[in-house]
C-alpha positions as CSV (number, residue, x, y, z in Angstrom):
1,X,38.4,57.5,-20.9
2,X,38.1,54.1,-22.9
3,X,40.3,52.5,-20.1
4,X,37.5,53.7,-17.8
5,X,34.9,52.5,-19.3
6,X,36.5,49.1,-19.7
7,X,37.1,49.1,-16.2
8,X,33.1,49.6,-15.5
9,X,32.8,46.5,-17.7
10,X,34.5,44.3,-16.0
11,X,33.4,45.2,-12.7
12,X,29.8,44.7,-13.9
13,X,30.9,41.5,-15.5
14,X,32.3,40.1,-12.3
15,X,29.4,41.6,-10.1
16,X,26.9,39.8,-12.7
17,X,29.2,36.2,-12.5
18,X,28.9,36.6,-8.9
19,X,25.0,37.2,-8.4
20,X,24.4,34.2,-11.1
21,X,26.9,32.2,-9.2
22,X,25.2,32.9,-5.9
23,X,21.9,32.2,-7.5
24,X,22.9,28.7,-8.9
25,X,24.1,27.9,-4.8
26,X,22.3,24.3,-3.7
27,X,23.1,23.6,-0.4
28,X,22.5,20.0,0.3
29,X,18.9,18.6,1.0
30,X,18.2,17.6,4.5
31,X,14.3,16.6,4.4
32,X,13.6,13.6,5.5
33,X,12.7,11.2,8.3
34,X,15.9,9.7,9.9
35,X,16.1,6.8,12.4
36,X,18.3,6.0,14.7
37,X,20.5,5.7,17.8
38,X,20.8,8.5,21.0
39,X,23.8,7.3,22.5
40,X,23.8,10.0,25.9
41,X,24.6,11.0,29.0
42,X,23.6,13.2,32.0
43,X,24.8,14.0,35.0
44,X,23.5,16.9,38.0
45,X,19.9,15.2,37.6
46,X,17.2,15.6,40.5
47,X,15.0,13.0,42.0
48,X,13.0,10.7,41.2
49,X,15.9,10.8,38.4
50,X,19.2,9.1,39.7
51,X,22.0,11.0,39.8
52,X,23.6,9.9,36.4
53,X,22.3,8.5,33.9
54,X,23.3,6.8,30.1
55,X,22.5,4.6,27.6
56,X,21.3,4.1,24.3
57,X,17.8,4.8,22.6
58,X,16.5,4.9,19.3
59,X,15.4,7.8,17.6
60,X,13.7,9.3,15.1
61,X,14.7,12.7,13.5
62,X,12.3,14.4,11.4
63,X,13.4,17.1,9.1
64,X,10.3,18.5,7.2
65,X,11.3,22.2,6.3
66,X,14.5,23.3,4.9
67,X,14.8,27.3,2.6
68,X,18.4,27.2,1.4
69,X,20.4,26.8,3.8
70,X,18.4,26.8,7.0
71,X,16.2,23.7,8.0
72,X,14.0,23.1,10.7
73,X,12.5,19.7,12.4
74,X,11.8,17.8,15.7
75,X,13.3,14.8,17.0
76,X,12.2,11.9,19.9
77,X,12.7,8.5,20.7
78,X,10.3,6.1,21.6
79,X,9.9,7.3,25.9
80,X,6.6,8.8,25.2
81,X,8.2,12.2,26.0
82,X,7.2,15.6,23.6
83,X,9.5,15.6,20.8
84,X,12.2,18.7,20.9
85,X,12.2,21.0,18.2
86,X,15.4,22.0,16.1
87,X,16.7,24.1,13.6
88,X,19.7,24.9,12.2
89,X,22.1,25.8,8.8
90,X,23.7,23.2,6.5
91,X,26.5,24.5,4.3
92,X,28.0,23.4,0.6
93,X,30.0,20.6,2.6
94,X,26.9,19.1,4.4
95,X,28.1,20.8,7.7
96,X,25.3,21.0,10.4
97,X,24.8,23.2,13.2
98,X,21.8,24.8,15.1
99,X,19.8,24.4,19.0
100,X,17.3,22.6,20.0
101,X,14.2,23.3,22.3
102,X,12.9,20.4,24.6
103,X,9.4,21.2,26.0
104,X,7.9,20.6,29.1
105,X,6.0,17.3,29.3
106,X,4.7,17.6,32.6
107,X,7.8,15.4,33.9
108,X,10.0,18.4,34.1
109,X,10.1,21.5,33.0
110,X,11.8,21.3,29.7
111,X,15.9,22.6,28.6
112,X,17.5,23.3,25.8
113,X,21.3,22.7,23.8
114,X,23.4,23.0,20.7
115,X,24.5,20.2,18.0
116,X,26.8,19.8,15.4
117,X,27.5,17.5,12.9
118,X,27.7,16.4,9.2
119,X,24.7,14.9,6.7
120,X,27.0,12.7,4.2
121,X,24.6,11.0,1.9
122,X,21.7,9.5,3.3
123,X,23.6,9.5,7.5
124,X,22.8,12.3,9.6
125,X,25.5,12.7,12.7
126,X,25.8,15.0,15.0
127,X,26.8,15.5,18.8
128,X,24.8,17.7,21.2
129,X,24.8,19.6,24.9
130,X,22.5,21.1,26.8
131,X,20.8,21.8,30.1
132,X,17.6,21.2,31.7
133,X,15.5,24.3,32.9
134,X,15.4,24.2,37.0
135,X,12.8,21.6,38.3
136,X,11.5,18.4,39.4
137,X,13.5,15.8,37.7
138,X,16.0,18.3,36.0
139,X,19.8,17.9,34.8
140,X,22.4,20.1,35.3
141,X,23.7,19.1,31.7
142,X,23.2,16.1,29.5
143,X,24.9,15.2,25.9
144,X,25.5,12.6,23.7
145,X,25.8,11.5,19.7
146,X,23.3,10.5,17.1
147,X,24.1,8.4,14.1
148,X,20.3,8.1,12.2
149,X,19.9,6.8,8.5
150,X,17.3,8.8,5.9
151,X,15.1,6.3,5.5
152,X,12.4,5.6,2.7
153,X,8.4,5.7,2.2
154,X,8.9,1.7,3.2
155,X,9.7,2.7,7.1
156,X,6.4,2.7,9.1
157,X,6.1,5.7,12.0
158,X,3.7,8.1,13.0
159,X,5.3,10.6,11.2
160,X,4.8,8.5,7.7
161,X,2.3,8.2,4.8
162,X,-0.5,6.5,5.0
163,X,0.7,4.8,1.8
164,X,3.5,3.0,3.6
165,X,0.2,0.7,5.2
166,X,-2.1,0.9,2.7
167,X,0.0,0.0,-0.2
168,X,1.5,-3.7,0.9
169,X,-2.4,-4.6,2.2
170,X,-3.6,-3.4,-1.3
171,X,-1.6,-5.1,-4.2
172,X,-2.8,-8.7,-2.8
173,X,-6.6,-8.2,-2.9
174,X,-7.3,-5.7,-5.4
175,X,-5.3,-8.1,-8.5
176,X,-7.2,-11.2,-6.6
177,X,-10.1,-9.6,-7.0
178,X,-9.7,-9.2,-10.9
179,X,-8.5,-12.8,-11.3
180,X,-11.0,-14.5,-9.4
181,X,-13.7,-13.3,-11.8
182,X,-11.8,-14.1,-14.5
183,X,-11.0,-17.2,-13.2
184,X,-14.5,-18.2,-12.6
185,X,-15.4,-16.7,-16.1
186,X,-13.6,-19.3,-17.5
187,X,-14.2,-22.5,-15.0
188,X,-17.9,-22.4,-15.9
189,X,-17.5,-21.6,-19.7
190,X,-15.4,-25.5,-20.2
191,X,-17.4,-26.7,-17.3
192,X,-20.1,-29.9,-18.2
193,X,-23.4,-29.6,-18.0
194,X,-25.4,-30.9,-14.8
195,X,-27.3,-34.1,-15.4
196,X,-30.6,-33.0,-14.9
197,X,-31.0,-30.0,-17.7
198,X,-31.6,-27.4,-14.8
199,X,-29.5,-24.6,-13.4
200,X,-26.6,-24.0,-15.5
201,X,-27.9,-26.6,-18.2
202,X,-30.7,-24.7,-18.7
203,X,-28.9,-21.9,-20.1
204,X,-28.1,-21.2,-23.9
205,X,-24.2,-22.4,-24.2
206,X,-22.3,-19.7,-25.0
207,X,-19.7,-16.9,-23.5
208,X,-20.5,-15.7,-20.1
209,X,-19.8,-16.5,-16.5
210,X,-21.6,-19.8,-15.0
211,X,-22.7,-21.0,-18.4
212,X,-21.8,-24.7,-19.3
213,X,-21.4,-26.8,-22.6
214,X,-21.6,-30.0,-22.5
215,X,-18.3,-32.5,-23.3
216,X,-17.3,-32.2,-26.3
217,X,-19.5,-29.4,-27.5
218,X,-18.6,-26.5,-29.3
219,X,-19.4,-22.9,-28.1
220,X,-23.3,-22.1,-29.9
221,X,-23.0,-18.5,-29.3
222,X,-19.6,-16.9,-29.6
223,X,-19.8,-13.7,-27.9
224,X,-20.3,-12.6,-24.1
225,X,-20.6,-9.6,-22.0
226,X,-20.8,-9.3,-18.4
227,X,-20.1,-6.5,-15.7
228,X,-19.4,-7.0,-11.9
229,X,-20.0,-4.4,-8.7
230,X,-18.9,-5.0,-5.5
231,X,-18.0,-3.6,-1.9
232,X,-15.0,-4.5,-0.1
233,X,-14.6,-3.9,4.0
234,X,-11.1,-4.0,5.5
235,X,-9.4,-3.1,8.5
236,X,-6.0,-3.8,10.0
237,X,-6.9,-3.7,14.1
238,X,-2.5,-3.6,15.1
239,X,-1.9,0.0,16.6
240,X,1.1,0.8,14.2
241,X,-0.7,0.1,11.3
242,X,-4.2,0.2,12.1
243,X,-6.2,1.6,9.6
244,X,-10.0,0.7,7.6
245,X,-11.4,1.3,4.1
246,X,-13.9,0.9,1.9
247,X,-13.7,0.1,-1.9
248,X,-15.9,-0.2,-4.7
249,X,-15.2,-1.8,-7.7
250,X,-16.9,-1.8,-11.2
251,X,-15.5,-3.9,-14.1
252,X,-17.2,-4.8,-17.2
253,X,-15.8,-7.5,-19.5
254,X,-16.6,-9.2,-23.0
255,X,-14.9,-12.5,-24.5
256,X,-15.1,-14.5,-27.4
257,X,-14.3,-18.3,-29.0
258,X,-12.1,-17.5,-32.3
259,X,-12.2,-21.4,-32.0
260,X,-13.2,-24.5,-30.2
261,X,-11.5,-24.5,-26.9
262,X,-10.1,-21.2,-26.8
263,X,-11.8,-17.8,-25.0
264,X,-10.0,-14.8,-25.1
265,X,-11.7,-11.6,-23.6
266,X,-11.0,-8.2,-21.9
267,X,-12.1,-6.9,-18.7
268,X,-12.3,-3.2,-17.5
269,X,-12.5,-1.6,-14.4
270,X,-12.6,1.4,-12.0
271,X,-12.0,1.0,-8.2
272,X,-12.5,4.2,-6.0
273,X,-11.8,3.3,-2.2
274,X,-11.8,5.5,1.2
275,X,-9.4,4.7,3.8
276,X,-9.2,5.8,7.3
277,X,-5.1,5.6,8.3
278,X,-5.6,5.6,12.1
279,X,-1.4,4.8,13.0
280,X,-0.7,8.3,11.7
281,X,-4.1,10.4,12.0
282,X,-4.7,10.8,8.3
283,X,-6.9,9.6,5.2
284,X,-6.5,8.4,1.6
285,X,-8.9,8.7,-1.1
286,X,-7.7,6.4,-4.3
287,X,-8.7,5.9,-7.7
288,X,-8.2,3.5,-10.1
289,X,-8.4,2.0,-13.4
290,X,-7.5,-1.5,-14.7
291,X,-7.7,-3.2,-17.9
292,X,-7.2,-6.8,-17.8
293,X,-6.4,-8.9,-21.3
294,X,-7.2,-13.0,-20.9
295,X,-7.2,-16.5,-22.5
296,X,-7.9,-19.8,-21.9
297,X,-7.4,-23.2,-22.9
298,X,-9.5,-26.3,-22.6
299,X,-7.0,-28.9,-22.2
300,X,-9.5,-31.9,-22.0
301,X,-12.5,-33.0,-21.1
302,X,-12.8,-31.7,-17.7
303,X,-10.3,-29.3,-17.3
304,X,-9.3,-25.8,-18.5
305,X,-5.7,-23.7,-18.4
306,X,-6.4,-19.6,-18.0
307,X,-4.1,-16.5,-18.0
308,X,-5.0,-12.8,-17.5
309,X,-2.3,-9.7,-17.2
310,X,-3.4,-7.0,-15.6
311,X,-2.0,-3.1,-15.4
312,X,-3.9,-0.3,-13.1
313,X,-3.3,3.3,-12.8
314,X,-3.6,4.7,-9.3
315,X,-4.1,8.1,-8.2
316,X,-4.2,8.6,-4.1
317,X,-4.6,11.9,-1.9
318,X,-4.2,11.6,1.3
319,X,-3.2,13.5,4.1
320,X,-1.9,12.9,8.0
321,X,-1.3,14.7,10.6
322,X,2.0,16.2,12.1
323,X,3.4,15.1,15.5
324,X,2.3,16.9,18.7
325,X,4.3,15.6,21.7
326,X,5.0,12.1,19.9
327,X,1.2,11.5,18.9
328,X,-0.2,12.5,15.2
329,X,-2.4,15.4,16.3
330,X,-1.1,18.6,14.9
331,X,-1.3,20.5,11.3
332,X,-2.6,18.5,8.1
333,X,0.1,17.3,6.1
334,X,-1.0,16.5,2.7
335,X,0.2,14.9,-0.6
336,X,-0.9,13.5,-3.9
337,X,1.0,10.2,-5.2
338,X,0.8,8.1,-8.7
339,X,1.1,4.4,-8.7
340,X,1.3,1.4,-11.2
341,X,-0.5,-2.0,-10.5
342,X,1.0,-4.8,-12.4
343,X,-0.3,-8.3,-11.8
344,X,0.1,-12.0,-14.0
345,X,-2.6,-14.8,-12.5
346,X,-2.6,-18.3,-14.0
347,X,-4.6,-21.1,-12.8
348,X,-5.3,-24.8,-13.5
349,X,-8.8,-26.2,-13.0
350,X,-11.0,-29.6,-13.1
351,X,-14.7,-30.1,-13.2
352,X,-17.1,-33.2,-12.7
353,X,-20.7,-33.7,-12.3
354,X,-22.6,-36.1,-9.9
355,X,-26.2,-35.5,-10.9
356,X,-27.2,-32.3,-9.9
357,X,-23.8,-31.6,-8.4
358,X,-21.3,-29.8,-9.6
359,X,-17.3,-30.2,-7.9
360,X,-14.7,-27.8,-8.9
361,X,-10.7,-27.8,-8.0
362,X,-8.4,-25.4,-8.9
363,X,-4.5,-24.7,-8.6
364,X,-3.1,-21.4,-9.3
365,X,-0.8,-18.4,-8.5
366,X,-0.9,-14.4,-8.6
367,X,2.1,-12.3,-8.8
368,X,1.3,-8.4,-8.0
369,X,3.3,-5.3,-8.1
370,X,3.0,-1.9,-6.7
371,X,5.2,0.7,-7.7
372,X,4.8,4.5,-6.1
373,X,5.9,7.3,-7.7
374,X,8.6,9.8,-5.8
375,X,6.2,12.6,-4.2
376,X,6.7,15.5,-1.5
377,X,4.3,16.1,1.6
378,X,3.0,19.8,1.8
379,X,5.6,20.6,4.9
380,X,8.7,19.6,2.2
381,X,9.3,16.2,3.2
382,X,10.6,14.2,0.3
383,X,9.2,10.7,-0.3
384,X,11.7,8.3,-2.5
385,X,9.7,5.9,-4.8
386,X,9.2,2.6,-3.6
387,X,8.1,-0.9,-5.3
388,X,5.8,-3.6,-3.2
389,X,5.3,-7.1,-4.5
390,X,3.5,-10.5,-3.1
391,X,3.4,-13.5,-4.8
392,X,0.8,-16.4,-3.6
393,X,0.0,-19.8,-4.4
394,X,-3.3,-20.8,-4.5
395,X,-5.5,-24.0,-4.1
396,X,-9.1,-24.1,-3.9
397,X,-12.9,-25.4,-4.5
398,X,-16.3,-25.0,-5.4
399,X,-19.4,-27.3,-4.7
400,X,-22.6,-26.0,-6.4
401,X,-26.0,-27.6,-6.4
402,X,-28.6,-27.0,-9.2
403,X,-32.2,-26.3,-8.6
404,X,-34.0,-25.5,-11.0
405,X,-33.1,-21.8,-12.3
406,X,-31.3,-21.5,-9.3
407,X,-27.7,-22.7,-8.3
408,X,-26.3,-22.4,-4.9
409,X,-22.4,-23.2,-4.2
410,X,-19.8,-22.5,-1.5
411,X,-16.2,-21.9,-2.1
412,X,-12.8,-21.8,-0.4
413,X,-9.7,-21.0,-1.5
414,X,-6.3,-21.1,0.4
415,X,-3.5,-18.6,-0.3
416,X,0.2,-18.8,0.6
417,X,2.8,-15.6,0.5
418,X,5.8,-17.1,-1.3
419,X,7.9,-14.1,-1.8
420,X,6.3,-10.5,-0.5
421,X,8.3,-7.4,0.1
422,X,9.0,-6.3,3.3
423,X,8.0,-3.5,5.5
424,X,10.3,-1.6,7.8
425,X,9.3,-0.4,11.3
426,X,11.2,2.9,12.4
427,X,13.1,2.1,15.9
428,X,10.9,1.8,19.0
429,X,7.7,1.0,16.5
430,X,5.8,-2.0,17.4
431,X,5.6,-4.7,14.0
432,X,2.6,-6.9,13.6
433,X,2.9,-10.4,13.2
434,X,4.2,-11.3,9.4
435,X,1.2,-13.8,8.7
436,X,2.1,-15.7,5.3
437,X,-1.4,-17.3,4.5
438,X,-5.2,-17.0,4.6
439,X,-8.4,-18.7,3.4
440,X,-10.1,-16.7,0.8
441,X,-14.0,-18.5,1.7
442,X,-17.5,-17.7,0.7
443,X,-21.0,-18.7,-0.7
444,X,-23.4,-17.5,-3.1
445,X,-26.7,-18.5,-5.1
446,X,-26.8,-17.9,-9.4
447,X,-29.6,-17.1,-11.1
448,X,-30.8,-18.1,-15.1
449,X,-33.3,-17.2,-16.7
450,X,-34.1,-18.9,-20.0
451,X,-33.4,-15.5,-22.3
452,X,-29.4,-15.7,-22.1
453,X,-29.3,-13.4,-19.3
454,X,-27.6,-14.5,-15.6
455,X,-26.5,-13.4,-12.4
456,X,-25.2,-14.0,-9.1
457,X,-25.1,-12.3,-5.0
458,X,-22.0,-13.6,-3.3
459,X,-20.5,-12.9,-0.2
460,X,-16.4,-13.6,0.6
461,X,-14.5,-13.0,3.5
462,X,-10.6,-13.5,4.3
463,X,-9.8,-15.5,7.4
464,X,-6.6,-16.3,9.3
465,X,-4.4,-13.6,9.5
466,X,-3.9,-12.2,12.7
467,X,-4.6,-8.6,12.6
468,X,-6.0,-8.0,9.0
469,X,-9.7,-8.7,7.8
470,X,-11.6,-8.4,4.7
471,X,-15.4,-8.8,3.4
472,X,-16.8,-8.5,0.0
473,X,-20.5,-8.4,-1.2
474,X,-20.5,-8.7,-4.8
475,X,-22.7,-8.8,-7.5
476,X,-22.3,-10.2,-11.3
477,X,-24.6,-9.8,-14.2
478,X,-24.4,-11.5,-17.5
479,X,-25.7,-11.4,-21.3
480,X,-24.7,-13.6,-24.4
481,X,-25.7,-12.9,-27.7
């Protein structure tokens, strides 16, 4: 009897082994968008095909839904024809098998085939066979081999997140945006007085944007505060990567002089933007905050040194839609990603005053960072973490004319890429021109009145790159104490 009962032991021992075993089972992951090369053949075809036909094409394999074992996707190359659907099984070895279903496209009628193959780290191969259903155009049997690459969120396709756009357009402006106002902060604090004791003369000296001291002076009011709104436009007009937004930014900032010829100060901010991702039929909403530590140095009587650091958080939903017959028509694919903004800015700058005039130079740089968080789209498909950087040198200048409590000035600024990552098209995907510099320009009109508080409209717009625009409208506001 006890020899029984041991027996039932060890046969429920085993049996549980087995179903925890069974349960612990992870069969490779095949999500992902792979591209490629279709090296086929076909033979038996119908006019106005010729009778054989081969060669090579890329291609794109998109895997978006995989439950154990079993996955299912589509695949197409860059013809214009309707993708063909697949599924199949992967087992513990990475072994692939399944059929795949080409639809009519109103060429012909549509056929249908096997593959096989093996996924071995980030290469999917296989080989296929099939037939075409009877019609105009049709073949009596076609095959051929595909040897495709997983690729990252960095490869641009229809079948990719809008972030893959958004992000390398983004990094550039938004930290620009944050060190030009600090820049400027700090131009006009060291800046000389104008001759006349109007515009910026006129003002208490002291700690905020567009107030001047004269030579020599110490600061007579040590603190500042000031706070900034503005709307940016941009659009990228190429058809891979066409895509417009609107942002808003708020930032709020206070400095102060621990001693003569040094400011040090924090700025604030919150940036909310909308973004329309036309290459891939989706949107983005984004939010972010920003706090950016600076200093700055008067190194003599007419110029200034000035550094800020900046670090942003960045949260981004967005959503495209799925591929219909090779265009981004179908089912809402959504996901939610996290990013960090990192950006260092330094700039060196010079003053002088010719009566009313004032004449400003500077020479700078801006390094900015972007790096994404790993995420995965609603259909499954997993999206590796990616970095983007840019790094652009800078010279510009500022004329600005004071009369009476009012002081118009123009600006211009040109930017150069030095080092900026870059973006990968999927085969058969048009790439825009890679356009290395701009001219950040504008004009604008400050205001003072004669109780410590200021302000100033200005309008900036980016000009020289090919395909990619951009227009600000932004306003500044200003109290010392």
């Amino acid at each position: 009897m006890r020899t029984i009962k041991l027996d039932w032991l060890l046969l429920a021992i085993g049996l549980l082994t087995s179903s925890m075993t069974s349960a612990q089972v992870s069969f490779p992951n095949v999500r992902g968008i792979y591209a490629g090369q279709d090296t086929f053949s076909e033979t038996g075809c119908t006019a106005p095909l010729p009778p054989t036909s081969s060669g090579v094409d890329p291609i794109v394999v998109v895997i978006n839904s995989q439950s154990g074992a079993n996955f299912s996707g589509f695949a197409g190359d860059n013809s214009g024809g309707t993708p063909a659907t697949l599924s199949g099984t992967v087992d513990l070895a990475g072994n692939v098998s399944g059929t795949f279903v080409e639809p009519p496209d109103g060429t012909f009628n549509g056929g249908s085939g096997t593959f096989g193959g093996t996924l071995s780290g980030n290469t999917l191969s296989f080989s296929y066979s099939g037939a075409d259903n009877p019609g105009p155009g049709a073949c009596s049997s076609f095959g051929g081999s595909v040897v495709a690459n997983r690729v990252p969120v960095s490869v641009v396709s229809a079948a990719a997140p809008g972030t893959i756009v958004t992000k390398r357009q983004a990094a550039a402006p938004v930290a620009r945006a944050f060190a030009t106002l600090v820049g400027v902060r700090i131009n006009n604090v060291f800046r000389p007085q104008s001759a006349n004791g109007v515009g910026v003369s006129s003002v208490p000296n002291g700690m905020m944007f567009q107030t001047g001291m004269a030579a020599g002076e110490d600061f007579a009011v040590p603190y500042g505060f000031w706070g900034s709104f503005s709307r940016t436009e941009s659009e990228d007009d190429f058809s891979t990567t066409a895509f417009d937004s609107t942002r808003y930014n708020f930032i709020v900032g206070g400095d102060f002089s621990p001693r003569e010829g040094l400011i040090m100060g924090l700025a604030l901010g919150y940036e909310t933007q909308e973004v329309d991702t036309f290459f891939n039929g989706g949107q983005q909403d984004v939010d972010g905050y920003t706090v950016v530590p600076y200093l700055a140095l008067r190194v003599g009587e007419h110029s200034s040194l000035d550094l800020s650091f900046g670090y942003s958080s960045v949260d981004t939903d967005q959503f495209r839609l799925a591929l219909v017959g090779g265009l981004p028509v179908g089912a809402r694919v959504s996901s939610s990603v996290d990013s960090e903004r990192y950006f260092f800015s330094g700039n060196y700058t010079t003053n002088r005053t010719y009566g009313n005039w004032n004449l400003t130079g500077q020479v700078g740089g801006l390094w900015a960072k972007d790096a994404q968080d790993a995420f995965s789209e609603s259909n499954g498909t997993a999206i590796a973490s990616s970095n983007f950087k840019v790094g652009q040198w800078r010279i510009g200048g500022e004329a600005a004319y004071a009369w009476e409590a009012f002081e118009p000035y123009a600006r211009g600024t040109f930017q150069y890429d030095f080092t900026r990552t870059k973006v990968a098209f999927a085969p058969g995907v048009a790439a825009p021109k890679s356009d290395r510099s701009d001219v950040l320009a504008g004009f604008g009109v400050r205001y003072f009145a004669n109780n410590g508080i200021s302000g100033s409209l200005e309008y900036s717009t980016v000009l020289g790159r090919e395909n990619y625009s951009e227009d600000t409208i932004q306003f500044l506001i200003r109290a010392e104490f």
